[in-house]
KEVEX-977853 format. One record per residue: residue number from 1; residue in one letter; y, z, x of N, C-alpha, C in turn. Coordinates in steps of 0.05 Angstrom, whole numbers. Each point is the difference from the previous one (the first is absolute). Last residue first. Layout:
NODE   i aa   n_py   n_pz   n_px  ca_py  ca_pz  ca_px   c_py   c_pz   c_px
NODE NUM  a      Y      Z      X      Y      Z      X      Y      Z      X
...
***
This chain:
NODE   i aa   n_py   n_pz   n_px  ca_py  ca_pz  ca_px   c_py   c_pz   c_px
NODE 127  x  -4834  -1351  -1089     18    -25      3     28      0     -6
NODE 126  x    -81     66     -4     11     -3     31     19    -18     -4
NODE 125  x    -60     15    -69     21     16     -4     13      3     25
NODE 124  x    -63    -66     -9     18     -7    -18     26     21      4
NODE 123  x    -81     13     46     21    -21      6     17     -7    -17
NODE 122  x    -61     51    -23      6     18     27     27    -23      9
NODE 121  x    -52    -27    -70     17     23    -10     13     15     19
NODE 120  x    -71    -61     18     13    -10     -9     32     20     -1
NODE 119  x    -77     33     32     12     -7     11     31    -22     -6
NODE 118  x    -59     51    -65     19     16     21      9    -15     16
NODE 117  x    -68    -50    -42     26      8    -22     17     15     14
NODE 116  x    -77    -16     47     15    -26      4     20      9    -33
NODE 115  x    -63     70     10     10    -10     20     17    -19      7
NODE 114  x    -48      6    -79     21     18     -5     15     -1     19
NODE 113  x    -49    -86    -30     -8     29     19     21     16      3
NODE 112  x     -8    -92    -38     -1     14    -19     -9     29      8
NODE 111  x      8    -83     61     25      8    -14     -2     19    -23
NODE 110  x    -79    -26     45     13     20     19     31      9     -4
NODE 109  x    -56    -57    -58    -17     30      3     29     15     19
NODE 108  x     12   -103     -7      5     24    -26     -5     34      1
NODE 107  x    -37    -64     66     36      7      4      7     17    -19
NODE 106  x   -108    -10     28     21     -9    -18     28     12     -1
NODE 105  x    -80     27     48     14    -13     14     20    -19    -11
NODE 104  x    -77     56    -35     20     13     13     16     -9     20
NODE 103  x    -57    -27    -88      2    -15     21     31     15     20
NODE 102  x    -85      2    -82     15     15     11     11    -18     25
NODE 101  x    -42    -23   -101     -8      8     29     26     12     15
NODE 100  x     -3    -34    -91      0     31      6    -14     13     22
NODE  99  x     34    -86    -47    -40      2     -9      5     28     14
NODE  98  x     88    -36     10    -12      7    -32    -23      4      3
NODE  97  x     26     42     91      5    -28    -11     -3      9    -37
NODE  96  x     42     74     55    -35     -4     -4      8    -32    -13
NODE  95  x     54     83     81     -2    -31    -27    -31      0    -14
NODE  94  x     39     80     51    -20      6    -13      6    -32    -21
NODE  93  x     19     51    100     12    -31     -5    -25     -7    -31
NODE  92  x     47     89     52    -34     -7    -10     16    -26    -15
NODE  91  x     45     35    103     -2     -5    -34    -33     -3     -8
NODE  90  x     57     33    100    -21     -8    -17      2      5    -27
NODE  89  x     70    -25     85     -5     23    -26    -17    -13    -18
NODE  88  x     47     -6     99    -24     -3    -16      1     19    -23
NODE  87  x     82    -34     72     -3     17    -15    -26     -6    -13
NODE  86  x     35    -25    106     -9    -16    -38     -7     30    -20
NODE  85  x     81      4     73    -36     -8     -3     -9     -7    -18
NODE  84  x    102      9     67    -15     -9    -21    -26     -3     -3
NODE  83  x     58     12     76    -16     23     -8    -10     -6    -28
NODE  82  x     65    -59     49      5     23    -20    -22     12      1
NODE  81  x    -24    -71     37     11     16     19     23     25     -5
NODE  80  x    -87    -31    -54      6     -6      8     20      4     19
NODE  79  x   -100     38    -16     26     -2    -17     21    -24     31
NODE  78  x   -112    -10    -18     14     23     17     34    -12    -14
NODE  77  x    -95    -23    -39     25    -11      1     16     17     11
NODE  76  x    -85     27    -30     -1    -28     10     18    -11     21
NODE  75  x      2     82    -59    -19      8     26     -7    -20      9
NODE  74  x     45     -6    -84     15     13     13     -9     -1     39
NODE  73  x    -58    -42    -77     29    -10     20     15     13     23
NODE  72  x    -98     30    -40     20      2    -11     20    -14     19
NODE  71  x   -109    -24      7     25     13      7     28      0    -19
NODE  70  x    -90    -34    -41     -1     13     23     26     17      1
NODE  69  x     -2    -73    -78    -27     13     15     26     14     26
NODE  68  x     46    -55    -65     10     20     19    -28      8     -1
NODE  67  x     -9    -72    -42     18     -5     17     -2     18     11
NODE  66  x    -45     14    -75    -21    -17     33     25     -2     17
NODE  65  x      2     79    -77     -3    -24     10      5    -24     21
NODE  64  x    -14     99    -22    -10    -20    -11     -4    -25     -6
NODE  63  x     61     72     31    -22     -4     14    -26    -16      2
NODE  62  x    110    -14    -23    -30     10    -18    -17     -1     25
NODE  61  x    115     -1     18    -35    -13      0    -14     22    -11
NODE  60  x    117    -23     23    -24      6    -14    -25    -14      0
NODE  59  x     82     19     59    -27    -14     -5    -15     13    -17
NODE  58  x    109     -1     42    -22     15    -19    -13    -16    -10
NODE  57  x     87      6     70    -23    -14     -5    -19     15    -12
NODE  56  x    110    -12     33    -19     21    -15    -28    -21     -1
NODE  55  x     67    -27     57     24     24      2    -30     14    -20
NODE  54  x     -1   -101     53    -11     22    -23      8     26      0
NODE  53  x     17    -77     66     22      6    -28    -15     10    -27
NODE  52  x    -58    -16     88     34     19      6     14     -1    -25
NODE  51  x   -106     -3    -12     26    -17      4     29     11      9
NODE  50  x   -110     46     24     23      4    -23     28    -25      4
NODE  49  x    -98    -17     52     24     24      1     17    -11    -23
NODE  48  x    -81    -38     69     -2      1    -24     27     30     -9
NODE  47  x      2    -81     87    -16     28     -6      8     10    -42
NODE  46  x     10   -107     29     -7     18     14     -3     27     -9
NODE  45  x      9    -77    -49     16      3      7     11     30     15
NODE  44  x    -74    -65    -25     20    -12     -7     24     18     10
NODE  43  x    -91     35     15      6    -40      8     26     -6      1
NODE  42  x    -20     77    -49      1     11     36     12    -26     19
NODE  41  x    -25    -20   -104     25     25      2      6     -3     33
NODE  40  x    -91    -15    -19     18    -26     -9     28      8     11
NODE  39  x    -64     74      2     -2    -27     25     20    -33     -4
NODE  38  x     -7     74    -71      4      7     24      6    -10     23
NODE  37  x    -47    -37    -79     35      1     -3     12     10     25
NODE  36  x    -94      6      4      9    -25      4     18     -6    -16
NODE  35  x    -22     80     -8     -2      5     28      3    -34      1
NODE  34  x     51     70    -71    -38    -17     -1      1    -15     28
NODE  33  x     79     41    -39    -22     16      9    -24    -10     12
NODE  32  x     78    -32    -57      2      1     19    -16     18     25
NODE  31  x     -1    -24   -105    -19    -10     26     10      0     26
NODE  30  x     41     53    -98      9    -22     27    -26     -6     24
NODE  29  x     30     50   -101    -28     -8      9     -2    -27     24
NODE  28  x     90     24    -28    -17      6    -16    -32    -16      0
NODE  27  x    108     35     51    -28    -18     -5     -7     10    -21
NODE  26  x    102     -8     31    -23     27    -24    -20    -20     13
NODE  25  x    100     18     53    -30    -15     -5    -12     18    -13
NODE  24  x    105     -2     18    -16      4      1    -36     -3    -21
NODE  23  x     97    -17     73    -28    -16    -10    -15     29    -10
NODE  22  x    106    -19     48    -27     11     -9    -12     -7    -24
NODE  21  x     32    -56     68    -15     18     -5     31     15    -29
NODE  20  x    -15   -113     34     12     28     14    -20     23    -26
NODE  19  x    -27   -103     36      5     21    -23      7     25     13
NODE  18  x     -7    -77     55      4    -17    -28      5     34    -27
NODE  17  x    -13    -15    106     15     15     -5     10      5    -33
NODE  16  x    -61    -38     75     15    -24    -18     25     20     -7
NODE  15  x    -90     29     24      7    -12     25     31    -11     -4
NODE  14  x    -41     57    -67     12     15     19      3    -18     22
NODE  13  x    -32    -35    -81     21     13      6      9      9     25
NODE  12  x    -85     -4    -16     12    -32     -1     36      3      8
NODE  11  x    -59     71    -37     -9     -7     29     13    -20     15
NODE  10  x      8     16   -100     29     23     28    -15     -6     15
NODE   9  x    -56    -56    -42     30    -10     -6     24     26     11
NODE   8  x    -99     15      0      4    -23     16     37    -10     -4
NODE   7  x    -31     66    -55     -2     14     28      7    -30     15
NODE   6  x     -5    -14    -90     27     23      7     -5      0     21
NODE   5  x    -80    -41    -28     24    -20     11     31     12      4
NODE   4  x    -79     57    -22     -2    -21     31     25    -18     -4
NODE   3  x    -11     51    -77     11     17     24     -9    -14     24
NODE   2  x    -19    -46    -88     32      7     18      7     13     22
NODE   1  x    -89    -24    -36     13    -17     20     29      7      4
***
């Protein structure tokens, strides 16, 4: 649910002026894909597109799991008026509960992905 409520909140933003840029956005395993988020999203706050005060955006998603099915973001969400796009970068989201089922849509999994470590580090050494 974070990365819907990030998107709804710079969506929100941008009528109000409430958060200046630059923004930049990690998902992790973001439903913003799924076609009745889609349609929710469109409802609320017309054509589907990158937040103006997002300067970087990187989505991580498992193919595997159920949030991000189908389409990659990037190819969702046309950039914003910076030319800003969603950066996709597929992870193996490898959580396993204690009984050792698998659940590739666990936050932990996707914070323990080499991917989301660089980016971290990408930013840190930018500051």
């Amino acid at each position: 649910m974070g990365g819907l409520i990030a998107y709804d909140v710079l969506r929100m933003a941008e009528r109000d002026g409430s958060v200046a840029g630059p923004i930049h956005l990690v998902t992790l395993g973001a439903p913003l894909g799924l076609s009745e988020v889609k349609l929710t999203l469109a409802e609320e706050h017309g054509d589907l597109c990158v937040p103006r005060s997002v300067a970087t955006w990187s989505n991580l998603m498992d193919r595997n799991d159920i949030a991000t099915v189908g389409e990659d973001l990037g190819g969702l969400f046309p950039p914003n008026e910076a030319g800003v796009r969603i950066r996709d970068v597929p992870v193996i989201n490898a959580y396993r509960a204690p009984d050792g089922r698998e659940n590739t849509h666990k936050s932990y999994g996707y914070l323990r992905t080499p991917e989301f470590s660089r980016i971290v580090a990408e930013f840190s050494d930018g500051e």
